[in-house]
C-alpha positions in Angstrom: 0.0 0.0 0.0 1.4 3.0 -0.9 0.2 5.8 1.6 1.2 10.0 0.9 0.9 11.7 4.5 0.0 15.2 3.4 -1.2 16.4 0.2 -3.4 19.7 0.3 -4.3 19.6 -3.2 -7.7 21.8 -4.7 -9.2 18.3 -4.9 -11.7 17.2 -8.0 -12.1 14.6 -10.3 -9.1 15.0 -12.2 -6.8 15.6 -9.3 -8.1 12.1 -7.8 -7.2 10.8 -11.3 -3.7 12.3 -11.2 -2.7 11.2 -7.7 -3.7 7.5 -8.9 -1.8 7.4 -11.9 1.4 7.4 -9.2 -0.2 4.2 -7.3 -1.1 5.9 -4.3 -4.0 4.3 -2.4 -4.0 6.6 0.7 -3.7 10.2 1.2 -3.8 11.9 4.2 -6.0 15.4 2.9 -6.0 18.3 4.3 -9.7 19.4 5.1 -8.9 22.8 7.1 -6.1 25.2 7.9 -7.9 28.5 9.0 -11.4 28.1 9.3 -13.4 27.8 12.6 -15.4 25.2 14.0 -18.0 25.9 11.8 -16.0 26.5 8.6 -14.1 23.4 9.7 -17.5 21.3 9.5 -18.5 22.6 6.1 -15.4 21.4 5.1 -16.0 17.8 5.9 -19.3 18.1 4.3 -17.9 19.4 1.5 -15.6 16.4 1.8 -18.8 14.2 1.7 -20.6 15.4 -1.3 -17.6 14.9 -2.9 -16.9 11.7 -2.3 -20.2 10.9 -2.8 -20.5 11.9 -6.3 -17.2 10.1 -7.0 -18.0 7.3 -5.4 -16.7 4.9 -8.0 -12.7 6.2 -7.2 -12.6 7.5 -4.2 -13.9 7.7 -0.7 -13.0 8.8 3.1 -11.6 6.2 5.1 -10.8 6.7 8.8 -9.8 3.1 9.9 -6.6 0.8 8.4 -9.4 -1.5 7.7 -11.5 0.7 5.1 -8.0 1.9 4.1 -7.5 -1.9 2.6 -10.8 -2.1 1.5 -10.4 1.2 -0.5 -7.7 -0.4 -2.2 -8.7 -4.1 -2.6 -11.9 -1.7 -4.5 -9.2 0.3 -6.4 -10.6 3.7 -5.0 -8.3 6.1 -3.6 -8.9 6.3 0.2 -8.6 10.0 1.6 -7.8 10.3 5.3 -9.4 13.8 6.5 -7.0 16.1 8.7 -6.8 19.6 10.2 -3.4 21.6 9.5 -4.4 23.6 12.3 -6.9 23.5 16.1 -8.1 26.5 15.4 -11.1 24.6 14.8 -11.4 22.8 18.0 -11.7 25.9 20.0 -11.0 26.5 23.7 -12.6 22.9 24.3 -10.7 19.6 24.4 -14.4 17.7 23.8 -14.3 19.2 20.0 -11.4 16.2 19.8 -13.7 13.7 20.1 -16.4 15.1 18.2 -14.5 15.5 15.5 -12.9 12.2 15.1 -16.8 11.3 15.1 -17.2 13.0 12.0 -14.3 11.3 10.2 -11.1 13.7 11.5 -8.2 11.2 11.8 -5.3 13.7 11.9 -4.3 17.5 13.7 -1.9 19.6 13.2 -1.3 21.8 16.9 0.0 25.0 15.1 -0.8 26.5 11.5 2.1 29.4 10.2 1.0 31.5 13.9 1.1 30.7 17.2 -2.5 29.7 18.7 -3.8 28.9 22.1 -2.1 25.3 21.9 1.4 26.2 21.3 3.5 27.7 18.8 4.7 27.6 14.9 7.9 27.4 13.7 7.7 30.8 12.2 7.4 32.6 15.3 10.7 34.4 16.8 10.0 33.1 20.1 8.5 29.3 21.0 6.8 29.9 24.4 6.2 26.0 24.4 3.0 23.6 24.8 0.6 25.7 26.8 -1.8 24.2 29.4 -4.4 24.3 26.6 -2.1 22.5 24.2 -1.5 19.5 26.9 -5.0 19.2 27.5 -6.1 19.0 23.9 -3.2 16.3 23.3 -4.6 14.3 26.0 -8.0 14.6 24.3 -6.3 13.9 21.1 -4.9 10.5 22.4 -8.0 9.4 24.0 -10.2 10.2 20.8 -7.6 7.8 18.9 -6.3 10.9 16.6 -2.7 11.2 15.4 -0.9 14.5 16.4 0.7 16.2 14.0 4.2 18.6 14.7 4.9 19.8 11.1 4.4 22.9 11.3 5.0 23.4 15.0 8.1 24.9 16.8 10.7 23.1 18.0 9.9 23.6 22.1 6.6 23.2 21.2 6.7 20.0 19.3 9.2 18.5 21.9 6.7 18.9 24.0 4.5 18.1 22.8 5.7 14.3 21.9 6.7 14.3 25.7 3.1 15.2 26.9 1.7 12.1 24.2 0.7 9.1 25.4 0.4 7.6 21.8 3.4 8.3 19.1 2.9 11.7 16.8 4.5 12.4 13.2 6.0 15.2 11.0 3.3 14.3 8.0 5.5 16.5 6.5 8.8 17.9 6.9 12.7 17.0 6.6 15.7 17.0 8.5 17.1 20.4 8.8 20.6 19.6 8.8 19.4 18.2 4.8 18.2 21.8 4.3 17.8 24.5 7.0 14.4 25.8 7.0 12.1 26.5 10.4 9.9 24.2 8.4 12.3 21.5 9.1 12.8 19.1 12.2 16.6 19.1 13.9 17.9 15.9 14.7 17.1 16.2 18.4 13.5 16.2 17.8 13.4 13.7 15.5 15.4 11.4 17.7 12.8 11.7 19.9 10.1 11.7 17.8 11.0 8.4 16.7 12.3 6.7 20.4 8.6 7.5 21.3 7.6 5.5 18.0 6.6 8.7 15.3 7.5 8.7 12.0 8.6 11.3 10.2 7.2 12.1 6.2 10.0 13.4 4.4 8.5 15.8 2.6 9.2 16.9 -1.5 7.8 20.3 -0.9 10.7 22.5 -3.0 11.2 24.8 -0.5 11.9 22.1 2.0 14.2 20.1 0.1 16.2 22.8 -1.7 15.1 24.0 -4.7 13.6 22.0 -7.7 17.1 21.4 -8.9 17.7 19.1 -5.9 18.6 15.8 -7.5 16.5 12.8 -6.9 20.0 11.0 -5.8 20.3 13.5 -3.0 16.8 13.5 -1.6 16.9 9.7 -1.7 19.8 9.6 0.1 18.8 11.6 2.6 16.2 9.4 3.4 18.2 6.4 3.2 20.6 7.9 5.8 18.0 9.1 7.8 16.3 5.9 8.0 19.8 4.0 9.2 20.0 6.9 11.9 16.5 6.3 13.4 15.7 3.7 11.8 13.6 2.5 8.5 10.3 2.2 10.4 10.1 5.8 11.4 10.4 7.1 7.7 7.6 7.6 5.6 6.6 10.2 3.0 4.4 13.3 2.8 5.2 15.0 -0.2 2.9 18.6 0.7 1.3 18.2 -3.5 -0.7 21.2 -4.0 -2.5 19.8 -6.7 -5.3 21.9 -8.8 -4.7 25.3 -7.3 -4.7 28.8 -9.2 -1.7 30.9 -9.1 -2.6 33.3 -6.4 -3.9 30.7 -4.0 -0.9 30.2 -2.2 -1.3 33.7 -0.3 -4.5 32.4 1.2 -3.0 29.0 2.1 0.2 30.4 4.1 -1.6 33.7 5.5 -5.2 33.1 5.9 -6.7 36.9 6.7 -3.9 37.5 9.3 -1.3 39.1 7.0 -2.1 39.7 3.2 0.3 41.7 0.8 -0.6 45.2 -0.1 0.5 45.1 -3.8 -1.1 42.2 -5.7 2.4 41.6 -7.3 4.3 40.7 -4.2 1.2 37.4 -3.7 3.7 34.4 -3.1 3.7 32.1 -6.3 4.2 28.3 -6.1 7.1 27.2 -6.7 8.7 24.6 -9.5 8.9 21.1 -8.4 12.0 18.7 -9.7 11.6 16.8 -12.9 11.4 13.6 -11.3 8.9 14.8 -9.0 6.0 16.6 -10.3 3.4 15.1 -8.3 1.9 12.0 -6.5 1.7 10.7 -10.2 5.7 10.1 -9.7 5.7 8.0 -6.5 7.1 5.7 -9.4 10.1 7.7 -9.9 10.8 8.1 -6.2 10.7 4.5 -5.6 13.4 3.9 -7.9 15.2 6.7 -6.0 15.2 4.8 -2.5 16.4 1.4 -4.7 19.6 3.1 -6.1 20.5 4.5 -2.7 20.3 1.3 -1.2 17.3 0.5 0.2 16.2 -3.1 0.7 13.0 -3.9 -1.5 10.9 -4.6 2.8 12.4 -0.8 4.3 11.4 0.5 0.8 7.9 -0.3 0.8 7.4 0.4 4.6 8.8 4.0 3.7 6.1 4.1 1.1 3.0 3.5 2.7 4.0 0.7 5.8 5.3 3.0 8.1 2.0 4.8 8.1 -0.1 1.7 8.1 1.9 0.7 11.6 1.4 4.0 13.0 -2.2 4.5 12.3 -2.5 1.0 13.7 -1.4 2.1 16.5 -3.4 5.5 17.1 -6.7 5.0 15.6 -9.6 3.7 17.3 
């Protein structure tokens, strides 16, 4: 099963289409980043009437088990998830009410700091805040994986000390591979993955270097990281951002909280390698982890195992 841990794509028929052309069976979706609890559950509606009117290639799954059953039907299985808890308020019960409604991941921290904690992005990480360790706690017990991506590093640490259940980077890298606050230093991942996380080393261009990064370098990275802590704490997330028009990636990093005053200065996307384009190349990157070594078993469980074991292990 190959399983992509974060894609926050402009999702429709097409998109679907493209991410199956690359094998994938699983994608962990971003449903919401800045929205409150109300946006946040017209999202998953949304989510519903659009998996309901393509119901012949893909549906939301929220248990390993549907997750095989998606792909023993050849439907792509989409695993809904919050990039931010924003959403969930000031109330740790919203954890549990969500996962009712089909939420199976949650991101502590967006690009700002919140009531929980703070994001990578801010100048100063005050740490996990009272709220944050409560909400956690409701996290574990309503059997939904805790996401750090975008979270600082105090913060994140943390918050994988406060879990009772093992967290992830859905997607992020290793910052000594290239230095970004976006990335994870080798501290945190060390004890990400003691406490049983997994890391999805992301393919995001900005987090990996540029698009002229070559695929022997990315895939080595991964190979080395996966001797260091090892292979069953790897996995992959590559961030697509599938379907989106040009000026939509303002929104997606700012919300309302800080727009540009000059239409010309919106942020643009940027361009992806050539042997990575999209979920449609999880062919490509495959071949990748074989030439730098990677045994056909720590291959696969980097390609969609890894996550299988640790939603295993989390979901309820």
């Amino acid at each position: 099963m190959i399983i992509d841990g974060l894609e926050i794509n402009d999702w429709s028929r097409p998109v679907v289409e493209r991410v199956r052309q690359g094998g994938v069976d699983v994608v962990h979706a971003t449903c919401g980043v800045w929205e409150d609890l109300a946006g946040a559950m017209g999202r998953v509606a949304d989510w519903r009437h659009f998996t309901r009117a393509n119901a012949d290639i893909v549906r939301i799954v929220d248990s390993v088990e549907e997750m095989e059953r998606a792909r023993n039907d050849g439907v792509l299985g989409i695993l809904l998830g919050f990039q931010n808890s924003t959403m969930l308020g000031d109330d740790p019960e919203n954890a549990g009410i969500f996962a009712d409604v089909g939420i199976r991941v949650v991101q502590l921290t967006y690009n700002i700091a919140n009531h929980l904690g703070s994001s990578c992005w801010e100048p100063e990480d005050g740490g996990l805040t009272r709220a944050g360790r409560r909400m956690v706690t409701a996290l574990n017990d309503a059997g939904v994986l805790v996401d750090i991506s975008h979270v600082g590093n105090r913060t994140g640490r943390e918050a994988i000390d406060a879990s009772s259940q093992p967290i992830a980077v859905t997607h992020g890298n290793p910052a000594s591979f290239c230095q970004s606050p976006r990335n994870k230093p080798d501290e945190l991942i060390d004890a990400l993955a003691e406490r049983g996380g997994v890391i999805g080393c992301t393919l995001y261009p900005l987090f990996m270097g540029g698009s002229d990064t070559p695929r022997s370098s990315f895939c080595r990275m991964m190979a080395d990281l996966a001797e260091r802590i090892g292979p069953e704490h790897v996995a992959v997330g590559s961030d697509a951002v599938l379907g989106w028009q040009p000026g939509a990636l303002g929104w997606m990093r700012n919300g309302r909280w800080n727009r540009p005053d000059d239409p010309d200065e919106a942020p643009q996307f940027p361009d992806w390698p050539p042997w990575f384009q999209g979920p449609e190349d999880f062919g490509s990157l495959a071949e990748g982890l074989d030439e730098a070594g990677l045994s056909p078993t720590d291959r696969d469980a980097i390609l969609g195992g890894n996550w299988l074991r640790l939603f295993s292990t989390v979901f309820r």
